[in-house]
C-alpha positions in Angstrom: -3.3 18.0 -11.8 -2.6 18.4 -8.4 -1.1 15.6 -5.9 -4.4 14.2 -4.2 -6.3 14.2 -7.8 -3.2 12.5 -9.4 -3.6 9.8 -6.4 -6.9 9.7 -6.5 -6.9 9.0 -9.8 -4.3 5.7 -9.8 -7.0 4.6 -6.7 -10.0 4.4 -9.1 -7.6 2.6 -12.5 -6.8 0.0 -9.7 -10.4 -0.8 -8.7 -11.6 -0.1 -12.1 -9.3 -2.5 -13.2 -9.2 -5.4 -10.0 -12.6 -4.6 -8.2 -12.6 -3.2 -5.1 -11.0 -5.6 -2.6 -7.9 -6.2 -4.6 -7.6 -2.4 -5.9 -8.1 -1.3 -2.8 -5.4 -3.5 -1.8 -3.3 -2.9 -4.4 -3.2 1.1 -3.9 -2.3 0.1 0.0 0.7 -1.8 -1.4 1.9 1.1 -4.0 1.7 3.8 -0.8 3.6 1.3 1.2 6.1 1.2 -1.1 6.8 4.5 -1.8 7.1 5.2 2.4 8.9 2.0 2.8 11.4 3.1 0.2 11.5 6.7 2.3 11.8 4.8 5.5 14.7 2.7 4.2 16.7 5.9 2.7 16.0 7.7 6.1 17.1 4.7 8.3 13.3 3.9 10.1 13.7 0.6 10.3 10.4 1.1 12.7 8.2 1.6 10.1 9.1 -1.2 7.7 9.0 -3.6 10.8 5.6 -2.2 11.3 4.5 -3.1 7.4 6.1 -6.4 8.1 3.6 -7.3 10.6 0.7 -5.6 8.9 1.1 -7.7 5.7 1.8 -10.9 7.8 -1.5 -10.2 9.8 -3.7 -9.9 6.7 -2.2 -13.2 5.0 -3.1 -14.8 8.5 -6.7 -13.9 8.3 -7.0 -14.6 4.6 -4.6 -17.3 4.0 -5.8 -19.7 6.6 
């Protein structure tokens, strides 16, 4: 199985599994991860900053 099947793959068990919305979400968070962890090991503090304020936006427009 190649890359983008494998992905696509872990995409549909996490809706399957938590509906769309938080699937959805969920796969956004495991991608993040894995660039936030590259980031960190390759000192881009930029793009973890970035996710920082991505994640605080989307608690601020479904949180309050």
């Amino acid at each position: 199985m190649n890359r983008a099947e494998h992905e696509r793959k872990i995409k549909q068990d996490l809706i399957a599994q938590h509906g769309n919305d938080l699937g959805t979400f969920y796969y956004w968070l495991r991608i993040v991860n894995i660039r936030g962890t590259q980031a960190y090991r390759g000192g881009d503090t930029a793009f973890i900053r970035d996710v920082a304020l991505a994640l605080d936006n989307v608690h601020r427009r479904h949180a309050g």
